[in-house]
N, C-alpha and C positions, 0 to 999 in steps of 0.2 A: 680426882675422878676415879670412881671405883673399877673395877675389870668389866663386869658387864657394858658401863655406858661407854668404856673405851671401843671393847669389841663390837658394840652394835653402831657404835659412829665409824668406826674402821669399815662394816660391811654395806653401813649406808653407801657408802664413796663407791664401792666398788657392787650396787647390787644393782641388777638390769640383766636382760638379756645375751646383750654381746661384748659388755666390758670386758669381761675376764677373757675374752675370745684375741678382743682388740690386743689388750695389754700383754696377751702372750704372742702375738704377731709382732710386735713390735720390739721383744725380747728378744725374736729370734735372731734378730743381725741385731745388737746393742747400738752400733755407731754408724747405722745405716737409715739413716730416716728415710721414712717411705711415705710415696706420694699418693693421695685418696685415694687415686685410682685403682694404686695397688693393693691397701688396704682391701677396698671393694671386691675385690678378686679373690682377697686371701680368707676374706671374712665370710666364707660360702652362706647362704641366705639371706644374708643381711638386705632389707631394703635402702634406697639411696636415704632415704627421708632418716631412719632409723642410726644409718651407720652418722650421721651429721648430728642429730642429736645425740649419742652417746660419746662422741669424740668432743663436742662442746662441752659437756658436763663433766669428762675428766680432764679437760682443760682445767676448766673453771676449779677443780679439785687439788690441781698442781701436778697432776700424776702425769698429764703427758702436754709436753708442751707442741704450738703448730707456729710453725712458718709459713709467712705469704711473700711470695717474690712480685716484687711490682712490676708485672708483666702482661703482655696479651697474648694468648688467652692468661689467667693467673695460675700461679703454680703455687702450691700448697702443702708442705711436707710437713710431718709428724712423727714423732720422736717420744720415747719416753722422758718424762724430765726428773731433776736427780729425787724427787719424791717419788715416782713413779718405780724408779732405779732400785729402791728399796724394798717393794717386792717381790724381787728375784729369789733372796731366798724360800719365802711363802710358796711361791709359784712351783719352784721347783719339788718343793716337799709335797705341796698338792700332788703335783704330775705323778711324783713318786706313790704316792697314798693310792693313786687313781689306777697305775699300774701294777698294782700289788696281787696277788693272786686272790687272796681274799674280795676285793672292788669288785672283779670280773665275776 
């Protein structure tokens, strides 16, 4: 596979409104899975509708895996999973890129 169709299937996975939002929330404590709720809170804007569809799709991608505890009401924690874990360092170079004097 050439570098282009790698880099535009890599930004497929990851292109949406609030992926990169999610996926950096969920970085911020590595071994701390967080529950929708908290997501929802941390994800400022996000509608409920929205933040459910973009957490299923990076499911579905590998990048972040979900737990459901069989429970009433149900509990539902999410996690990035070890494809997801992968890019930390992207992420962080982003962050870096983003805060660079030149960005601002």
């Amino acid at each position: 596979m050439d570098c282009a169709r790698t880099v535009t299937s890599a930004l497929r996975k990851l292109e949406g409104e609030w992926k990169i939002v999610i996926i950096n929330e969920l970085m911020a404590i590595p071994a701390t899975p967080l529950r929708f709720s908290e997501l929802e809170r941390l994800v400022d804007g996000v509608s409920q509708k929205m933040l459910i569809s973009q957490l299923k799709q990076l499911e579905r991608d590998g990048i972040v895996h979900r737990r459901l505890y069989p429970q009433v009401p149900p509990k539902v924690e999410y996690s990035l999973a070890g494809f997801g874990r992968g890019l930390q360092p992207a992420m962080q170079a982003l962050i870096d890129w983003a805060q660079s004097p030149v960005a601002r």
